[in-house]
C-alpha positions in Angstrom: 37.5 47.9 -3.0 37.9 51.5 -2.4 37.6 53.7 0.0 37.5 57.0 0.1 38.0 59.7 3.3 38.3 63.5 3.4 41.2 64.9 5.9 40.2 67.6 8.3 43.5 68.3 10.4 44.5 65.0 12.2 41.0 63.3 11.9 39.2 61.9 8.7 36.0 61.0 7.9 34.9 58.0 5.9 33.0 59.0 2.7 32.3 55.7 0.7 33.1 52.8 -0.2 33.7 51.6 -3.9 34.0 48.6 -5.9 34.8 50.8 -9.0 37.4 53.2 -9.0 36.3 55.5 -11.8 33.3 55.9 -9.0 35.6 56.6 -6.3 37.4 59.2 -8.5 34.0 60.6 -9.4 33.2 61.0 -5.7 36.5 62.9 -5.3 35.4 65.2 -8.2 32.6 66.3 -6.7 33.8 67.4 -3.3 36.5 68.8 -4.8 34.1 71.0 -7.1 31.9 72.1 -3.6 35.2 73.0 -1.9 38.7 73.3 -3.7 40.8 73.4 -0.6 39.6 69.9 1.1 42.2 67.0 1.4 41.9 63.5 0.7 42.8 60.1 0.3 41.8 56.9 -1.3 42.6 53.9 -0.5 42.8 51.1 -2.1 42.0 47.2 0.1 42.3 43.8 -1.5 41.0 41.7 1.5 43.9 40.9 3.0 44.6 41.4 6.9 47.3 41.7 8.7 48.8 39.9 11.8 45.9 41.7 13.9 43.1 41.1 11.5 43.0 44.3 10.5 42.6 45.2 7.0 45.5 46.2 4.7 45.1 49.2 3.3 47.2 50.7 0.4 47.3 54.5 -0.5 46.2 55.0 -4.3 45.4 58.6 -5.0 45.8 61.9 -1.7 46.5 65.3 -2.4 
């Protein structure tokens, strides 16, 4: 699953959620055509949890 946010300074805000990641990239393309200068970052989970129960996360793509 993937999951993609967009960065605004110390905050980011969830934008989907993806099983494929040819979507997610898709997704990414398209904000990136409305506005060139917004930040990013996809992650990538596998279901896993940690210690806490939280979900591991692992960064696949960020500019």
């Amino acid at each position: 699953m993937y999951q993609v946010y967009i960065k605004t300074g110390l905050d980011r805000k969830k934008i989907g959620e993806f099983r494929d990641f040819d979507k997610a990239q898709e997704i990414i393309e398209t904000e990136l055509a409305k506005n060139e200068d917004i930040k990013y970052v996809m992650e990538e989970t596998t279901g896993s949890v940690d210690i806490y129960g939280e979900l591991i996360a692992n960064v696949v793509d960020e500019n």
